[in-house]
C-alpha positions in Angstrom: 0.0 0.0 0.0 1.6 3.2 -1.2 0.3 5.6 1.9 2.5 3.0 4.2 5.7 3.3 2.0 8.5 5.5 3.1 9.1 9.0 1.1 12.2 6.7 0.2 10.5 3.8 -1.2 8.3 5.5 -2.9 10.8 7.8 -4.6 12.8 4.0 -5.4 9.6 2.9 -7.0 8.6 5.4 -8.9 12.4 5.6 -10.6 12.4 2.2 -11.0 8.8 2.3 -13.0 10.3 5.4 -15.0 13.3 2.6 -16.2 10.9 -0.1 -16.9 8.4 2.3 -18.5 11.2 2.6 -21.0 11.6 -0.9 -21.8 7.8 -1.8 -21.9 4.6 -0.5 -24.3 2.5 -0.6 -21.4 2.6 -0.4 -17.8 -0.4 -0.3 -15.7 -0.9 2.1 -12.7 0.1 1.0 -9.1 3.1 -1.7 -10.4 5.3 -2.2 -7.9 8.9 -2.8 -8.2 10.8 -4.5 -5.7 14.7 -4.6 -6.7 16.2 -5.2 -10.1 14.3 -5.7 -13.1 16.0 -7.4 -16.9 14.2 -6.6 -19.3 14.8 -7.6 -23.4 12.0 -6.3 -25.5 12.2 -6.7 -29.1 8.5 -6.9 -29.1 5.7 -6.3 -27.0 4.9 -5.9 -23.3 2.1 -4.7 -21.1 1.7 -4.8 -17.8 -1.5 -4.6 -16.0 -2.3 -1.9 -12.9 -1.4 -3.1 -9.3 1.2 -5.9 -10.1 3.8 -6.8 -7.9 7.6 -7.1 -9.8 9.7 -8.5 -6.6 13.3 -9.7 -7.0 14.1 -11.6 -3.6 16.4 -14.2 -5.0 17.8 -13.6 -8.1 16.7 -10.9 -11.1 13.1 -10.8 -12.5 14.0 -11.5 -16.1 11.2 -10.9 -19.2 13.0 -11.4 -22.8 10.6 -10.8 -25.6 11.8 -11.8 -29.2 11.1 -9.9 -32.1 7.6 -9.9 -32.6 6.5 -11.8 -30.0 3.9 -10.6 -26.7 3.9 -11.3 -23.3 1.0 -10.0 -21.1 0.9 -9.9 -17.6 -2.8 -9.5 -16.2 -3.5 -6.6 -13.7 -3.1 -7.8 -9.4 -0.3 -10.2 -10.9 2.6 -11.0 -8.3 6.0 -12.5 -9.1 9.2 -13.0 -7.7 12.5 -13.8 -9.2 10.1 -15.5 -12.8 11.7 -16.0 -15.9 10.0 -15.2 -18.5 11.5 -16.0 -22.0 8.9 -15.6 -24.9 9.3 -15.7 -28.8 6.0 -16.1 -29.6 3.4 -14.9 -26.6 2.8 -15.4 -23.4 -0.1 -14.4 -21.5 -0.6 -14.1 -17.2 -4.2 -13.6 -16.2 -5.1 -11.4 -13.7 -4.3 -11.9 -10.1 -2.0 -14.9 -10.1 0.9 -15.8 -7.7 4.1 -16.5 -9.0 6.5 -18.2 -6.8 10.4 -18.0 -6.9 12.1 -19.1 -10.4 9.4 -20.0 -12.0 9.9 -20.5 -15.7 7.6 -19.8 -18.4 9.4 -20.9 -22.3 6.8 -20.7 -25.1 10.1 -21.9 -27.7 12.3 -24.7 -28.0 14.4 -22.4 -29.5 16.2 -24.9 -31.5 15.8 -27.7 -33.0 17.2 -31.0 -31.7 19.2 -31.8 -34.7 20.2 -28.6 -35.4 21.1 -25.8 -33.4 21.0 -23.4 -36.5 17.2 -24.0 -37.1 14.5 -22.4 -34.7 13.2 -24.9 -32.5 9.1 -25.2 -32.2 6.9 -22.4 -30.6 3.6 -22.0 -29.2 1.8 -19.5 -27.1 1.6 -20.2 -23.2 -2.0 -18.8 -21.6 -2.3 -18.9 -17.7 -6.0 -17.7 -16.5 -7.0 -15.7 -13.9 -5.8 -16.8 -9.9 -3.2 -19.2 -10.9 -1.0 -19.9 -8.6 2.2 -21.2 -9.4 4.9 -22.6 -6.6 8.5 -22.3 -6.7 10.6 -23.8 -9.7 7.4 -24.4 -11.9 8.2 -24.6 -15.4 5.8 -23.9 -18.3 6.5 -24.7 -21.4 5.3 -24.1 -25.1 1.6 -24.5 -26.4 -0.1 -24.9 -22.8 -2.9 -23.6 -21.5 -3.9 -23.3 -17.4 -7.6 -22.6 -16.8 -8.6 -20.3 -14.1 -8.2 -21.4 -10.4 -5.7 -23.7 -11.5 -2.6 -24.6 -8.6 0.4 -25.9 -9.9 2.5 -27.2 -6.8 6.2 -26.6 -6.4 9.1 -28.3 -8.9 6.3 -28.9 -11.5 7.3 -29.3 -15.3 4.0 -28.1 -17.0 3.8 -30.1 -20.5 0.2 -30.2 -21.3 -3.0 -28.3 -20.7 -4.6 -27.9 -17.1 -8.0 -27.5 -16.5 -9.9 -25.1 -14.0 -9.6 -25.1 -10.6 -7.2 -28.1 -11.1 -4.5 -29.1 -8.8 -1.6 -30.5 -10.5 2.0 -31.5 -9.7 5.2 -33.7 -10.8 7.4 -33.9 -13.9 5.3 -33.8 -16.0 2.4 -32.5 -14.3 -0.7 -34.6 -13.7 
């Protein structure tokens, strides 16, 4: 809540959402940035009002390839998430990402052949997802809303709403 923030913090916050306003398309009113923020946008970003960027353990990293989106849904909090997207990724709106959680919508290259691009497909998380610490999402899945996806998780295929799912991969 801003109105308990020091004059400090608040002057920290708002130079830190000046430097990540110049990196991003969009960011939403109210983000929050707790420590240090990497940020590689050769496409697009937007970031929705009242999210919550933490760095406790290591960088907050987004790298956006050229033409690709990422999305992150208003009331989101993350800390220390790695985002890597070359084609889209999309957060829904108030979900909780725990430490080093992954999200990699690309192979990046192929198996065979390290010169060719490897496969890609958009990642969509729904609203109040919760995601615990060292998830990993990869390419062409889709969580529904509510889902929880426990810690250590390797997230191959779709979940469903509301699901609980966990293990490598999860079920």
């Amino acid at each position: 809540e801003p109105a308990k923030r020091s004059l400090g913090q608040q002057l920290i916050n708002a130079y830190r959402n000046w430097q990540l306003r110049q990196k991003v398309q969009q960011l939403g009113k109210g983000v929050t940035i707790l420590g240090r923020i990497k940020v590689i946008n050769q496409g697009l970003i937007q970031i929705g009002d009242n999210c919550q960027l933490i760095t406790d353990y290591q960088a907050l990293r987004l790298a956006v390839g050229r033409k690709a989106r990422l999305f992150i849904g208003a009331g989101t909090i993350m800390n220390s998430v790695i985002i890597a997207a070359q084609r889209e990724v999309t957060i829904g709106k108030n979900c909780r990402l725990a430490p080093f959680v992954h999200f990699m919508d690309s192979d990046f290259h192929d198996v065979n052949d390290r010169l060719q691009a490897g496969k890609a497909a958009p990642i969509t998380i729904g609203d109040n997802v919760r995601l615990g610490a060292h998830a990993m999402v990869l390419r062409g899945v889709t969580i529904g809303d509510g889902a929880e996806i426990l810690p250590g998780s390797v997230v191959t295929k779709d979940v469903p709403p509301y699901a609980v799912v966990y293990g490598n991969p999860a079920r």
